[in-house]
C-alpha positions in Angstrom: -0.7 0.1 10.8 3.1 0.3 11.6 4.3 -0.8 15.0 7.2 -1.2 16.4 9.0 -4.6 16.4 10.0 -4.0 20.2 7.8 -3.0 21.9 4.6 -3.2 19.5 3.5 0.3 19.6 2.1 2.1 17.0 4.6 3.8 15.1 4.8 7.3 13.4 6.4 7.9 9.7 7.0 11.9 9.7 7.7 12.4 6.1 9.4 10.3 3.5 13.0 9.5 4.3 12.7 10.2 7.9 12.9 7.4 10.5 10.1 5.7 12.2 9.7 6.9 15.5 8.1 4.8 18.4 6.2 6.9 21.2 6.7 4.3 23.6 10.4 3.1 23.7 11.9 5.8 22.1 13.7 3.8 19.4 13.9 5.2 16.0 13.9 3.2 12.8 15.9 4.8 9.8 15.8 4.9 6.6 19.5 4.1 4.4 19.5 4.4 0.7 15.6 4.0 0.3 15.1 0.9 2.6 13.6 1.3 6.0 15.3 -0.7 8.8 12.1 -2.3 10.9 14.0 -5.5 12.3 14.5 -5.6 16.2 17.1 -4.6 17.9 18.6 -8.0 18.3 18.1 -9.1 14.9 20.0 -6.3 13.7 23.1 -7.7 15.6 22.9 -11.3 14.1 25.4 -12.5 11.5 23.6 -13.7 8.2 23.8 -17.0 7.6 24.2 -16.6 3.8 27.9 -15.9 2.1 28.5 -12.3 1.5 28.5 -12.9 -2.4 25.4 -15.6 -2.9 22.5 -12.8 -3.6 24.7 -11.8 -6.2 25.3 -14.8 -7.5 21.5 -16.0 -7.3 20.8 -12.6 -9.4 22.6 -14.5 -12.5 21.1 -17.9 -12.0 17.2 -16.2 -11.5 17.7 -14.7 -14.9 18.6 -17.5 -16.9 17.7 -21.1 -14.9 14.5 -23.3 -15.5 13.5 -23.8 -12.5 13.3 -19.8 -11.1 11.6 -18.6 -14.8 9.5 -21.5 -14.6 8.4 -20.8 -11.1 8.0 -17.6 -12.0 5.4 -18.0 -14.8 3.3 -20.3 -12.8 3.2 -18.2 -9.4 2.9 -15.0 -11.6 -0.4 -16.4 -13.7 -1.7 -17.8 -10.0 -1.3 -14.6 -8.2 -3.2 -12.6 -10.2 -6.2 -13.8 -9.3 -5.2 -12.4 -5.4 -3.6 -9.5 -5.8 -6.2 -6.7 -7.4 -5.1 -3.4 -8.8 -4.7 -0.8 -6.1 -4.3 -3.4 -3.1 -1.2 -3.6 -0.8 1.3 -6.4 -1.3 3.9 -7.5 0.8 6.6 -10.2 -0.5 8.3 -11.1 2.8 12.2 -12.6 1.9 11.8 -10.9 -1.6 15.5 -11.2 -2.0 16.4 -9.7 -5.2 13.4 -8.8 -6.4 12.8 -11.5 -9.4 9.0 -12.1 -8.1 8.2 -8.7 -7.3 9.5 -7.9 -10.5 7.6 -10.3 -12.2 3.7 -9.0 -10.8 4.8 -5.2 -11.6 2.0 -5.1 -14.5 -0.8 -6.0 -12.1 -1.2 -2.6 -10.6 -0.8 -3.0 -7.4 1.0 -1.5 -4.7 4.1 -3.5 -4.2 6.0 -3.5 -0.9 9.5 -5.5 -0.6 11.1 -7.2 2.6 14.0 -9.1 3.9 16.3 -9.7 6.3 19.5 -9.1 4.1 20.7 -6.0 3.3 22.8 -7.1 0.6 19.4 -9.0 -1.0 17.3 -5.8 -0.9 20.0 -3.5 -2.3 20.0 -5.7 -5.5 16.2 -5.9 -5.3 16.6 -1.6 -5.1 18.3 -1.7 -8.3 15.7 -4.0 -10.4 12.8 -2.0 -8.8 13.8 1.5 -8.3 10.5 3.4 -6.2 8.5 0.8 -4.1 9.0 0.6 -0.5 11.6 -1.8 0.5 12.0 -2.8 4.8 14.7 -4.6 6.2 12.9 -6.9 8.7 12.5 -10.2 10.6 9.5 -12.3 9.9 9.6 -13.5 13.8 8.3 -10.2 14.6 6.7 -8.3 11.7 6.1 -4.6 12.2 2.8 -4.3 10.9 -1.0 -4.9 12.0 -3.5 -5.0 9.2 -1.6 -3.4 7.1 -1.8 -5.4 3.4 -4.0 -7.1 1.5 -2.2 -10.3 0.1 1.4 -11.4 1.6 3.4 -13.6 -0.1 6.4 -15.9 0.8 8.2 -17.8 -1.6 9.9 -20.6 -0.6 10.9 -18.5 2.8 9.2 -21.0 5.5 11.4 -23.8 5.0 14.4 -21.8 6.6 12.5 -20.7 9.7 13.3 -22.2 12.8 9.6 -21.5 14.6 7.0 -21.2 11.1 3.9 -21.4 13.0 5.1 -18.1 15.1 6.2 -16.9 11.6 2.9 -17.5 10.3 0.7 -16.2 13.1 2.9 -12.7 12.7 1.6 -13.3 9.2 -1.9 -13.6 10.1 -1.5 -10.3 12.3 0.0 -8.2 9.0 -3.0 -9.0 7.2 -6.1 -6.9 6.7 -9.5 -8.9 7.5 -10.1 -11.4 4.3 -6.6 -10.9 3.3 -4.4 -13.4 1.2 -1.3 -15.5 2.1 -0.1 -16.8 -1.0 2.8 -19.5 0.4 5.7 -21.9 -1.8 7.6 -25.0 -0.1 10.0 -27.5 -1.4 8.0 -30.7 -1.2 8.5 -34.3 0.8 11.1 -34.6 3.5 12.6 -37.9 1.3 13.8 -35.8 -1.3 15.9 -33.8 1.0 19.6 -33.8 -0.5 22.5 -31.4 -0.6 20.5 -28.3 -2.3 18.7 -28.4 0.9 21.4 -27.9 3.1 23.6 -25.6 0.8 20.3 -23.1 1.0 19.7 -23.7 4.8 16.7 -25.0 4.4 15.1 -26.6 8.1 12.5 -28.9 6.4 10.9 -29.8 3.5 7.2 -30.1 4.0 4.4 -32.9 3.6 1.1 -31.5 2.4 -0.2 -32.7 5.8 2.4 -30.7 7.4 2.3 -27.3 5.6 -1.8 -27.4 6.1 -1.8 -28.1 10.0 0.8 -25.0 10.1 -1.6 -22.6 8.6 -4.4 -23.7 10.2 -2.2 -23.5 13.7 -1.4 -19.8 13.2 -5.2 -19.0 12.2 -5.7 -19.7 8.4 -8.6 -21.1 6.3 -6.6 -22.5 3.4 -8.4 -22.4 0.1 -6.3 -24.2 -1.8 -3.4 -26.6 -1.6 -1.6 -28.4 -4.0 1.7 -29.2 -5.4 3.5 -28.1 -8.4 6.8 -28.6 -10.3 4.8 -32.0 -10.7 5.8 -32.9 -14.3 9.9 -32.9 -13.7 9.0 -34.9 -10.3 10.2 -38.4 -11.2 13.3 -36.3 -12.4 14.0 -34.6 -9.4 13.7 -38.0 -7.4 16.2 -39.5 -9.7 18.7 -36.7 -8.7 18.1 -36.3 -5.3 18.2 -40.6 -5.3 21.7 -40.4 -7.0 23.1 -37.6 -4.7 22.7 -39.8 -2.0 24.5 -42.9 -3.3 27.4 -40.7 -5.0 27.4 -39.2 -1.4 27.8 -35.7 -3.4 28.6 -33.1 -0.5 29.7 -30.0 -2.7 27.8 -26.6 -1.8 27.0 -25.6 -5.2 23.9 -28.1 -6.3 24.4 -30.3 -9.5 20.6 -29.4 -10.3 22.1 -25.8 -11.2 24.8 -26.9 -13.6 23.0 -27.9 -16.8 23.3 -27.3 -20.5 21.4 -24.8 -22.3 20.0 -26.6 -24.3 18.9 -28.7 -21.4 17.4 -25.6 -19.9 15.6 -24.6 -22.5 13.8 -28.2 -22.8 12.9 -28.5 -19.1 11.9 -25.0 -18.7 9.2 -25.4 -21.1 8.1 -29.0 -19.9 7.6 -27.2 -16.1 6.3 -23.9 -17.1 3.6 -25.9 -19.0 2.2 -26.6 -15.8 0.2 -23.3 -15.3 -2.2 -23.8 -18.0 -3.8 -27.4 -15.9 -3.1 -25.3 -12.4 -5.3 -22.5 -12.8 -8.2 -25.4 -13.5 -6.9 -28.5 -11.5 -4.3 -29.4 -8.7 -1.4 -31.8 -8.7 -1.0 -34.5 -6.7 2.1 -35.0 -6.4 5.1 -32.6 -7.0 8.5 -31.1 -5.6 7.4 -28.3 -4.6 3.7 -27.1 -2.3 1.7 -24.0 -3.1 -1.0 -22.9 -0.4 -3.4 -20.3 -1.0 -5.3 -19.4 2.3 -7.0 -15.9 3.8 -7.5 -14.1 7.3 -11.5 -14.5 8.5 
């Protein structure tokens, strides 16, 4: 079910590429160049907090850096498991589209969302025909609407997660999946952090009680990106002392050849984490469902 993000009514959808229309406050969502507006009225007044130019920008690094392909093989070999052929799936801050992309072949019926325009026109042009919504993931306009929800390193730049999570938990069908990514242990917070506006980095502890708080039975939690770990506590060690304060992250600006080799070191990880879990990592991946 659709409601509507003001006033939570149930919403009607006339006919394609007509706006949503809510009975009860009268406001009408549009559509503009194939993406649905659904955020509330005061969201759509707020200034992004990303430069005009860094969607664009992250569209060239997803294609060719380690650490988003890498990702990418592990979360896509993972998720298959959740998301069945025919089902509804939601990937709420899709951005681009590089995951969505990615878990095309499965069959399902894949839905797009996020709060920047500028993201989901990209993400428009790498996946031309599923439904794309501009929204807020404070106050989600659906109620048991999909199956499986994913959010991929999304929660770390939320202000309120637990009231992110519990609209979440309300999106989902009865028995449906929430499929969630975090960057890993608030010591290795360092400059990449605050160039991507993150709030927090999460503690296993952490990331567990916040699902459980907004209503989750977590099935599985463990870390990846687990075999470049002493690595990435090296860097984020060295930022520090070098006091390195630059917006763009050092961890981005790497050889090739470099890439190649540690690309294949962390993509190697999805062969042991579709058996076993990691204990230790840089990043978390939760896997939990609506009773």
């Amino acid at each position: 079910m659709t409601i509507c993000p003001d006033c939570d009514a149930p919403m009607e959808w006339i006919s394609p590429g007509s706006p949503y229309l809510c009975p009860m406050c009268y406001r009408s969502y549009p559509t503009n160049e194939t993406i649905t507006y659904l955020a509330p009225s005061h969201t759509l007044d707020t200034t992004a907090s990303f430069p005009s130019d860094s969607f664009e920008q992250l569209l060239l690094t997803e294609e060719r850096h380690f650490w988003f392909k890498s990702r990418g093989d592990i979360l896509e070999k993972l998720l298959e498991a959740y998301i069945k052929t025919g089902s509804k799936f939601l990937e709420i801050g899709c951005g681009n589209g590089y995951m969505l992309a990615r878990l095309s072949h499965i069959g399902a019926s894949l839905h797009g969302a996020d709060l920047f325009l500028d993201a989901l026109k990209f993400c428009r042009s790498r996946l031309p025909s599923i439904p794309l919504f501009m929204l807020d993931i404070n106050k989600l306009p659906f109620k048991e609407e999909f199956d499986s929800i994913g959010i991929f390193d999304v929660l770390e730049h939320i202000e309120d997660d637990i009231g992110s999570l519990s609209q979440i938990h309300r999106a989902l069908k009865p028995g449906g999946y929430l499929l969630v990514t975090v960057p890993a242990y608030p010591f290795l917070w360092g400059p990449p952090d605050t160039a991507a506006f993150h709030k927090r980095r999460y503690t296993r502890n952490q990331l567990s009680s916040r699902l459980r708080s907004a209503g989750f039975k977590v099935d599985r939690l463990t870390f990846f990106n687990s075999f470049l770990f002493p690595l990435l506590v090296v860097s984020r060690i060295w930022q520090k002392k070098n006091i390195y304060s630059s917006q763009k992250s050092l961890e981005l600006q790497i050889s090739p050849f470099l890439n190649k080799i540690l690309g294949k070191i962390m993509s190697a990880e999805k062969a042991i984490l579709r058996w076993a879990n990691f204990p230790v990592g840089g990043s978390l991946l939760a896997i939990c469902h609506r009773d």
